[in-house]
C-alpha positions as CSV (number, residue, x, y, z in Angstrom):
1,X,-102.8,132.8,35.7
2,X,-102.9,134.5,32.1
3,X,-101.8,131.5,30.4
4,X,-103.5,128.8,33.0
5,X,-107.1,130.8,31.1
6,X,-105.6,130.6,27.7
7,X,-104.6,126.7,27.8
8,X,-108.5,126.5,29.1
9,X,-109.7,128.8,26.2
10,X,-107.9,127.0,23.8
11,X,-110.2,125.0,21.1
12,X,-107.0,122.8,20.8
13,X,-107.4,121.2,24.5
14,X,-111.0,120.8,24.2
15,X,-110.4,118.4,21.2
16,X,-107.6,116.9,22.6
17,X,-110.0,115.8,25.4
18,X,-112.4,114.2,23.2
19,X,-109.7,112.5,21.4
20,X,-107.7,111.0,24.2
21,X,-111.2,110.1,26.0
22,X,-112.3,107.9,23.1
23,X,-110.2,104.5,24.2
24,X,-111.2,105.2,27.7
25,X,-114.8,105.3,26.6
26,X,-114.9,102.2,24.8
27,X,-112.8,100.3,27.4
28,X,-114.6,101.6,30.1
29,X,-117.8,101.1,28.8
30,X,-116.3,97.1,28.1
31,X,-115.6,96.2,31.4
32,X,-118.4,97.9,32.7
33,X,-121.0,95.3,30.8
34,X,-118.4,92.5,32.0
35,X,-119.0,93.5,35.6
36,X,-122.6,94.1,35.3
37,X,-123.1,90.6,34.9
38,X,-121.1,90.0,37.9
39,X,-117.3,89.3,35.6
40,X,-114.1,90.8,36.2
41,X,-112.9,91.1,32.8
42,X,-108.9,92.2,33.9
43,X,-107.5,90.8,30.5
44,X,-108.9,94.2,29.3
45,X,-105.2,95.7,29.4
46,X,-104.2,92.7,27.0
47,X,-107.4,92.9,24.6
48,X,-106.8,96.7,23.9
49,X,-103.4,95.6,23.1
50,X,-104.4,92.9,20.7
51,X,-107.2,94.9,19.2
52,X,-104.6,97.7,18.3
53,X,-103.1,95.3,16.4
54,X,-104.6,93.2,14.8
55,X,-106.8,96.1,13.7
56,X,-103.8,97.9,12.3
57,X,-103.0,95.2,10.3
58,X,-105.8,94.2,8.6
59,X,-105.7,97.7,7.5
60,X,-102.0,97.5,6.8
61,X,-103.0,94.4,4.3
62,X,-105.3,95.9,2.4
63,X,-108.5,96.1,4.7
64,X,-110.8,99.3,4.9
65,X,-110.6,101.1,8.3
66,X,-114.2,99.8,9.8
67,X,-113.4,96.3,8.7
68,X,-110.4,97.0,10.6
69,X,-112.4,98.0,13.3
70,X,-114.7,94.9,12.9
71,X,-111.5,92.9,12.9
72,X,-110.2,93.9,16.2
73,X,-114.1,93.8,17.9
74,X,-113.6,90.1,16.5
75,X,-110.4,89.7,18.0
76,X,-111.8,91.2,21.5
77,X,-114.7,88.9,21.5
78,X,-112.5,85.2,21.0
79,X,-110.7,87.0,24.3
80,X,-113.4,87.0,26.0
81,X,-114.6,84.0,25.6
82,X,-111.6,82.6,26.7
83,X,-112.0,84.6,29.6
84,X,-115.6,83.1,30.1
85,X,-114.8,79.7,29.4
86,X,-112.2,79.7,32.2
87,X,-114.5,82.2,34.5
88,X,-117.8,81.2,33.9
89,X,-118.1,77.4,32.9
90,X,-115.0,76.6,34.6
91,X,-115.3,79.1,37.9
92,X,-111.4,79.8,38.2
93,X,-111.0,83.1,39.8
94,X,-111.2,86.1,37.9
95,X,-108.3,88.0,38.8
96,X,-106.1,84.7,37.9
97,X,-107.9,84.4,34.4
98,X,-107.8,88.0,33.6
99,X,-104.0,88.5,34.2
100,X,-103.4,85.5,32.2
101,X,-105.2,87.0,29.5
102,X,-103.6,90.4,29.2
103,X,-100.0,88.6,29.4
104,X,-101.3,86.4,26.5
105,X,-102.8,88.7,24.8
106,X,-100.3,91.4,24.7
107,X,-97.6,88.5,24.0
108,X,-99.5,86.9,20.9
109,X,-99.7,90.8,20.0
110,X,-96.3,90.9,19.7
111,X,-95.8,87.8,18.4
112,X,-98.4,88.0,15.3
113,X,-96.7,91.8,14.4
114,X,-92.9,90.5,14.4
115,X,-94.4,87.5,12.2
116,X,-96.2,89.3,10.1
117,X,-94.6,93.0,9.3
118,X,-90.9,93.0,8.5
119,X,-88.4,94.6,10.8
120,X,-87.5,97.9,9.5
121,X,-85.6,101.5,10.7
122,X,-89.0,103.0,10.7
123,X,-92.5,102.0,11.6
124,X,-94.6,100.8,8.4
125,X,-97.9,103.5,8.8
126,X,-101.3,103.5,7.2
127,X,-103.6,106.1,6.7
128,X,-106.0,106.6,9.8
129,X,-109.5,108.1,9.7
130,X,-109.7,111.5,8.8
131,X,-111.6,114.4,10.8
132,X,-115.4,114.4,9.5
133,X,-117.5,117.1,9.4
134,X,-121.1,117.2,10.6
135,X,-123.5,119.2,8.9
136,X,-120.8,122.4,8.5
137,X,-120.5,122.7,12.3
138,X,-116.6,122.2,11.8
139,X,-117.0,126.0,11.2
140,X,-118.7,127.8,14.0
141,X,-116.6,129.5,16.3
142,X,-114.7,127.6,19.0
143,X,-117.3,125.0,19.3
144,X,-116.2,123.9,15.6
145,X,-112.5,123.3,15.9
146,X,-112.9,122.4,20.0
147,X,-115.7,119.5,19.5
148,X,-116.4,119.2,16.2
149,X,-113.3,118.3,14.5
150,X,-113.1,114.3,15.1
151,X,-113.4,111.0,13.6
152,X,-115.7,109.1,13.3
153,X,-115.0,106.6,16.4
154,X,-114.6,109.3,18.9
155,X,-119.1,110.2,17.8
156,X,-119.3,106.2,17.6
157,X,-118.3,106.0,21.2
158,X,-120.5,108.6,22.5
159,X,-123.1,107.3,20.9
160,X,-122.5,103.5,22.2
161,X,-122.4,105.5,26.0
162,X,-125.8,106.7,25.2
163,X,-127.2,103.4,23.7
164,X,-125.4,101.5,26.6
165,X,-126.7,103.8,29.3
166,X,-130.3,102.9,27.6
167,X,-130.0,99.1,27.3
168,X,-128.4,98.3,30.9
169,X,-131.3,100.7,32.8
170,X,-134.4,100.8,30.1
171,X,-134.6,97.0,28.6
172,X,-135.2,93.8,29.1
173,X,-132.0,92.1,28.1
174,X,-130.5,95.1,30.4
175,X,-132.4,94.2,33.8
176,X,-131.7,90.2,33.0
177,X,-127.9,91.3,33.0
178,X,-128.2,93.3,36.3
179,X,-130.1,90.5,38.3
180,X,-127.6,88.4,36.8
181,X,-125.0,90.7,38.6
182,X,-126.9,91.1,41.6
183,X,-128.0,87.6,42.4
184,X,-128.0,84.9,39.8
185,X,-129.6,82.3,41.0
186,X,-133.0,84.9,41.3
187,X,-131.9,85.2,37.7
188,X,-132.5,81.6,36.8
189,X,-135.9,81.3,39.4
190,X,-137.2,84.0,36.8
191,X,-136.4,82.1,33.9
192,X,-133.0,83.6,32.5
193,X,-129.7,81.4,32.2
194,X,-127.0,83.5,33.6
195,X,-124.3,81.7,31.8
196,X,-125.6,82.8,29.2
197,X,-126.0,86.1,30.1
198,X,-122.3,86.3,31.4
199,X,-120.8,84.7,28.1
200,X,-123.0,87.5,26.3
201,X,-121.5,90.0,28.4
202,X,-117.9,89.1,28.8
203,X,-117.8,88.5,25.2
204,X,-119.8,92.0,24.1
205,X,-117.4,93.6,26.4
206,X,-114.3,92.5,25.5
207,X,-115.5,93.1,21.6
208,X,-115.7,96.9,22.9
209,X,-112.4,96.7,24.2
210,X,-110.7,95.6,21.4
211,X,-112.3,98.8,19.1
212,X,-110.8,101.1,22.3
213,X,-107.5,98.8,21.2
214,X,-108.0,99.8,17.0
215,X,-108.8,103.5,17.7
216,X,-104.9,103.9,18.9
217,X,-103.8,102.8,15.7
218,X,-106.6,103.7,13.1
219,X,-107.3,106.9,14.8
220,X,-104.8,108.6,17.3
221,X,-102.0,107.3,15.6
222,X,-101.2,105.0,12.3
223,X,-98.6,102.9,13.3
224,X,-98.3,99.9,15.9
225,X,-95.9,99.2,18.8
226,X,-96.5,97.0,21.6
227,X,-96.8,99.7,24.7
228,X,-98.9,102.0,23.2
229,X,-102.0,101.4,25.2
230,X,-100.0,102.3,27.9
231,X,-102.1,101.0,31.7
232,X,-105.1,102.9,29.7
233,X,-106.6,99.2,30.7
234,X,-106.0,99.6,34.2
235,X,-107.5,103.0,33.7
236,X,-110.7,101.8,32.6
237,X,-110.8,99.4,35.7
238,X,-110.8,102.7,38.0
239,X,-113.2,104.8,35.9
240,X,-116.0,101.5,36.1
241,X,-115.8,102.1,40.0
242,X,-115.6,105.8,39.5
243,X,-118.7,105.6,37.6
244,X,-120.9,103.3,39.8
245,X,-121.3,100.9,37.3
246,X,-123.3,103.3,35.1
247,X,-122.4,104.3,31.3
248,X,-123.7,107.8,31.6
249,X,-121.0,108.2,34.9
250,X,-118.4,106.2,32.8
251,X,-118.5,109.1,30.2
252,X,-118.2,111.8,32.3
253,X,-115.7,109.8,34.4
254,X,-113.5,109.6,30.9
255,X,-113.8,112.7,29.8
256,X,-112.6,114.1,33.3
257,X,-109.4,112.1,32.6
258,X,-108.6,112.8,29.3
259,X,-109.0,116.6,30.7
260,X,-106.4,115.9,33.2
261,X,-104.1,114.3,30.5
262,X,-104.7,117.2,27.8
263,X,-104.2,120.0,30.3
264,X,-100.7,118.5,31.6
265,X,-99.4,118.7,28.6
266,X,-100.4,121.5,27.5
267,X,-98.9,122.6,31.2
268,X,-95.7,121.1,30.3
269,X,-95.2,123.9,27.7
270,X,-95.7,127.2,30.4
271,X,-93.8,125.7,33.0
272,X,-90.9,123.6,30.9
273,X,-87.6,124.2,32.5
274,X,-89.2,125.7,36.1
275,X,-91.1,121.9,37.4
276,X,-89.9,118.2,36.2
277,X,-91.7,117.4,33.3
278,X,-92.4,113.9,35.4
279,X,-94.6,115.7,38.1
280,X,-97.1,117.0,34.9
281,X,-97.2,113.5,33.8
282,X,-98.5,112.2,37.1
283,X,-101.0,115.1,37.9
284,X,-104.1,113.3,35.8
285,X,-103.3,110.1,37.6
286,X,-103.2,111.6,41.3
287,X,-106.3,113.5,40.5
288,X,-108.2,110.4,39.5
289,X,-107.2,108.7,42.5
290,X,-108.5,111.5,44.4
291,X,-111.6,111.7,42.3
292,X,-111.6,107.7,42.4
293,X,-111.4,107.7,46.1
294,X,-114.0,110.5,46.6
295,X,-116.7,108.2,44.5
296,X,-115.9,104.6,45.8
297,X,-117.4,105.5,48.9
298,X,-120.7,105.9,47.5
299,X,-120.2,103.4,44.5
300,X,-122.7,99.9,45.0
301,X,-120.7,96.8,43.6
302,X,-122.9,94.5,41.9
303,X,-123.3,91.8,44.9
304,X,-122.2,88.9,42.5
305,X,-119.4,90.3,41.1
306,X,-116.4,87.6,41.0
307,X,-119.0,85.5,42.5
308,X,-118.6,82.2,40.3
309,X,-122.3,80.3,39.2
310,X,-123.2,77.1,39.6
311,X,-126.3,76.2,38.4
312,X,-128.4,74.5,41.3
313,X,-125.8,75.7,44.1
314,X,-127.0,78.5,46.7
């Protein structure tokens, strides 16, 4: 019990959360403006994967680490308008198109990185962002080291949640992509084009996916290999429908994993040689199906969601 209150007192785990939490936020926070508009982005798993890299090496050739950044938001937006191209002007189903997109994705990943970075005994590495401190609060007690000890991307995120939570609920261009979720074709009576509004999404979104991609590799970590996002994709999926389609939820709905994830580890360490290491490594995922299962019962799905548009049809 002793040491379950010191791995919970420990300013280590709490910045552990807000570091693993970051990818989930952006992703999350991706496919949630996708499905608002009433698109299931699943090539999300594949963006990430393309955005890690191709993020990494624009950085690894020379690039700064936001034009990396901007690179793989780039990268994440050509994605998705694939995606909407075959979704949205074409009407193919979304599940089809999104799993084709992840395989392609995560392929041509692969691909571009053999092509382009020699094979070697050891990963090639750059250097990531560094920890920033805001206005000296690195130094106050706990708090410092527990929340205020990140990069840059990790506030970025938070702040995007916010902004997000704001534009979707609080705006204009917000309510024209929730009637476009809801029901379309009252879109269009009202004057908005919902294509338009679902390329805009799609394309937004998957540009937010590809930056939870980058932060792996120009954050977490400063190397590139080709399973390092790891189903963190798939992840994001679940925390959309955990969060009822709302940012503010989708933040919370993060962070509660990442808490999961930094606490089994952290687990691992008290109870190595007395529990398999493998039934640590699937606590954070049974909990967030249980969490996940507790919330879809109340969650509202956007009534047009995989719902393909056809201007003039009813």
């Amino acid at each position: 019990m002793n040491a379950l209150i010191d791995i919970l007192a420990s300013a280590g785990l709490w910045a552990a959360v807000l570091r693993i939490a970051t990818p989930l936020i952006l992703g999350t926070l991706g496919a949630l403006l996708s499905e608002r508009s009433g698109v299931l982005n699943l090539g999300i798993e594949g963006i990430m994967t393309f955005g890690a890299m191709i993020g990494w090496l624009a950085v690894y050739n020379g690039a700064d680490l936001w034009t990396g950044l901007l690179i793989a938001a780039l990268g994440g937006a050509v994605f998705g308008f694939l995606h909407s191209v075959l979704t949205v002007t074409l009407g193919l189903s979304q599940h089809v198109s999104g799993l084709g997109v992840t395989l392609f994705a995560s392929s041509f990943a692969y691909y571009v990185f053999r092509l382009m970075v020699p094979v070697t005994g050891t990963p090639p590495t750059i250097e990531p962002f560094k920890p920033i401190d805001i206005l000296g609060l690195s130094s106050l007690p706990f708090l410092g080291p527990a929340f205020f000890t990140q990069t840059a991307p990790t506030y970025v995120a938070i702040v995007l949640a916010v902004v997000l939570a704001y534009l979707i609920s609080r705006t204009p261009i917000g309510l024209a992509i929730r009637m476009t979720g809801e029901n379309p074709h009252a879109a269009e009576a009202q004057g908005i084009n919902p294509m338009a509004i679902r390329y805009g999404a799609v394309i937004a979104g998957s540009a937010l996916m590809g930056v939870g991609g980058a932060f792996l590799t120009l954050s977490a970590f400063n190397s590139f290999f080709p399973t390092m996002v790891q189903g963190r994709g798939w992840i994001c999926i679940a925390l959309v429908v955990f969060a009822s389609w709302r940012p503010e939820r989708a933040l919370f709905g993060a962070l509660l994993f990442a808490f999961f994830d930094a606490f089994q580890l952290r687990l691992q360490t008290v109870l190595s040689g007395v529990v398999p290491y493998q039934i640590f490594l699937m606590i954070p995922y049974l909990l967030s199906i249980a969490a996940l299962a507790a919330m879809a019962r109340r969650a509202r799905v956007p009534q047009a969601l995989m719902q393909p548009y056809r201007r003039g049809e009813r």
